[in-house]
matplotlib code that plots the C-alpha trace (Angstrom):
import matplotlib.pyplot as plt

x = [-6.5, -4.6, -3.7, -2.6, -0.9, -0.9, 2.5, 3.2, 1.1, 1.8, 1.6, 1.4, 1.5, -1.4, -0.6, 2.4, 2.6, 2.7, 3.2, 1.2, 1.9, 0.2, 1.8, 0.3, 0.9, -0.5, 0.7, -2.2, -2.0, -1.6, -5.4, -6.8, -8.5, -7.1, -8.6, -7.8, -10.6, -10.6, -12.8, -12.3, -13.1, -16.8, -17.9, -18.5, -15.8, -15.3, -14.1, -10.9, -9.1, -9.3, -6.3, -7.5, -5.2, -3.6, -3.4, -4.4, -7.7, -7.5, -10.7, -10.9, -13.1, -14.1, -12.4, -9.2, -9.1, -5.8, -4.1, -3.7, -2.2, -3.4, -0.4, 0.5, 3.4, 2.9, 5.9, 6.7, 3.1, 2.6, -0.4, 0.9, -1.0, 0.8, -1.2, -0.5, -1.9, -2.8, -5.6, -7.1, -9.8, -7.9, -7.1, -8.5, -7.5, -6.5, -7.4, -6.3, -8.5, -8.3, -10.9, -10.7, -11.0, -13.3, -14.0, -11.9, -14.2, -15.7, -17.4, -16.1, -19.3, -17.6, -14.6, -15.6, -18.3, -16.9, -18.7, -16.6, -13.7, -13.4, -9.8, -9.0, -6.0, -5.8, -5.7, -3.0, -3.4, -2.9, -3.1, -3.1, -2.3, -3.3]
y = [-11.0, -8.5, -4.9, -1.5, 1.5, 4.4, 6.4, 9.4, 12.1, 15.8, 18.9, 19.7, 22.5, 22.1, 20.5, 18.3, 14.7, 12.4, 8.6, 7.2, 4.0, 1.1, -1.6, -4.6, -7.6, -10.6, -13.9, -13.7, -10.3, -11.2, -12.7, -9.4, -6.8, -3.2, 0.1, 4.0, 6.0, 9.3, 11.7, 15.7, 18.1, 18.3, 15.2, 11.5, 9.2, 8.2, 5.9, 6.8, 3.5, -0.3, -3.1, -7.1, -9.4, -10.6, -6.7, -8.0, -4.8, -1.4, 0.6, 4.4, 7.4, 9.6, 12.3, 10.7, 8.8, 9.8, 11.3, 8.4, 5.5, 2.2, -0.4, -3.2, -5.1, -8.8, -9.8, -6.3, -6.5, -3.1, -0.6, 2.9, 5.6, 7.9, 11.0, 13.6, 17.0, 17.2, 20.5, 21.2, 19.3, 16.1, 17.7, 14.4, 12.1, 9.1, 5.8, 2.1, -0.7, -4.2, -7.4, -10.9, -12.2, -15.7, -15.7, -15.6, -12.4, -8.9, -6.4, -2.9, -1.9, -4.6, -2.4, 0.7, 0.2, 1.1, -1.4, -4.2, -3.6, -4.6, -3.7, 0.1, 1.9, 5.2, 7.3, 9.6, 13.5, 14.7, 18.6, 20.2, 24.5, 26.5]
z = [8.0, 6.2, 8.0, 5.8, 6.7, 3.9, 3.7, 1.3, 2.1, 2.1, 0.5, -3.5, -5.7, -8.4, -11.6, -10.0, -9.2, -6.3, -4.9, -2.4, -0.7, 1.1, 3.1, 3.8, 6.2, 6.1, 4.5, 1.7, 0.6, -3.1, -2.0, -1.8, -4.2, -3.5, -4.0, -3.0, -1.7, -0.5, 1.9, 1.8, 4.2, 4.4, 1.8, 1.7, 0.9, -2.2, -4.5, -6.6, -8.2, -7.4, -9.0, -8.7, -6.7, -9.7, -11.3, -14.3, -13.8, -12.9, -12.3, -11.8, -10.9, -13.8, -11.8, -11.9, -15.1, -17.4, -14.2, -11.8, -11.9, -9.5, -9.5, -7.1, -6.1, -4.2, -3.5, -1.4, -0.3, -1.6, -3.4, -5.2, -6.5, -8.8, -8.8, -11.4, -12.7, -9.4, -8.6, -5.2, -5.5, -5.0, -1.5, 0.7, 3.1, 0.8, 2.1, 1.2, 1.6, 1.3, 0.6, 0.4, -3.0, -3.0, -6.5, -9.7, -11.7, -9.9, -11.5, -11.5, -9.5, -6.5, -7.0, -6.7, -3.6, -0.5, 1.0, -0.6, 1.8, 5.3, 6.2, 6.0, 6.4, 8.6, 5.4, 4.8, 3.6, 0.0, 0.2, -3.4, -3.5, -5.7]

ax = plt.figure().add_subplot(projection="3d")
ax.plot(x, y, z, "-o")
ax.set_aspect("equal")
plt.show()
């Protein structure tokens, strides 16, 4: 079983740019489909971008396609989000999460469910200002 811990948070002016990061331990990370969600103040989580095991797919949100970036690196055991043009409605809590590939194809609807995942990370905060 694989555990995540998010790291990268923090305050943003609008239109800049900004990593986040998600550790992973576990001896079968490279096993595992990753994703980003995110919750703000007042709204249901929701999903932002998803990478395969292998990172051979990338999903996104319509809200942050062109401005994000989903990458992963297995051998550190580690997720980034590159966030740019950043506005304050991407103020959330930004979440990792982590599932158990058992088959070798998903669709981008298993990606993007937030029920896929069963390992979550304690979300870190992404404040954007205006």
């Amino acid at each position: 079983q694989v555990q995540v811990v998010e790291s990268g948070g923090g305050l943003v002016q609008a239109g800049g740019s900004h990593w986040l990061s998600c550790v992973a331990s576990g001896r079968t990370y490279s096993m595992y489909s990753m994703a980003w969600f995110r919750q703000a103040p007042g709204k249901r989580r929701e999903f932002v971008a998803a990478i395969s095991w292998s990172a051979g797919s990338t999903y996104y949100a319509d809200s942050v396609k062109d401005r994000f970036a989903i990458s992963r690196d297995n051998a550190k055991k580690t997720m980034y989000l590159q966030m740019n043009s950043l506005t304050p409605e991407d103020t959330a809590v930004y979440y990792c999460a982590a599932d158990f590939v058992l088959q070798s194809y998903y669709s981008s609807t298993y990606y993007s469910k937030s029920d896929t995942y069963d390992t979550w990370g304690q979300g870190t905060q992404v404040t954007v200002s205006a």
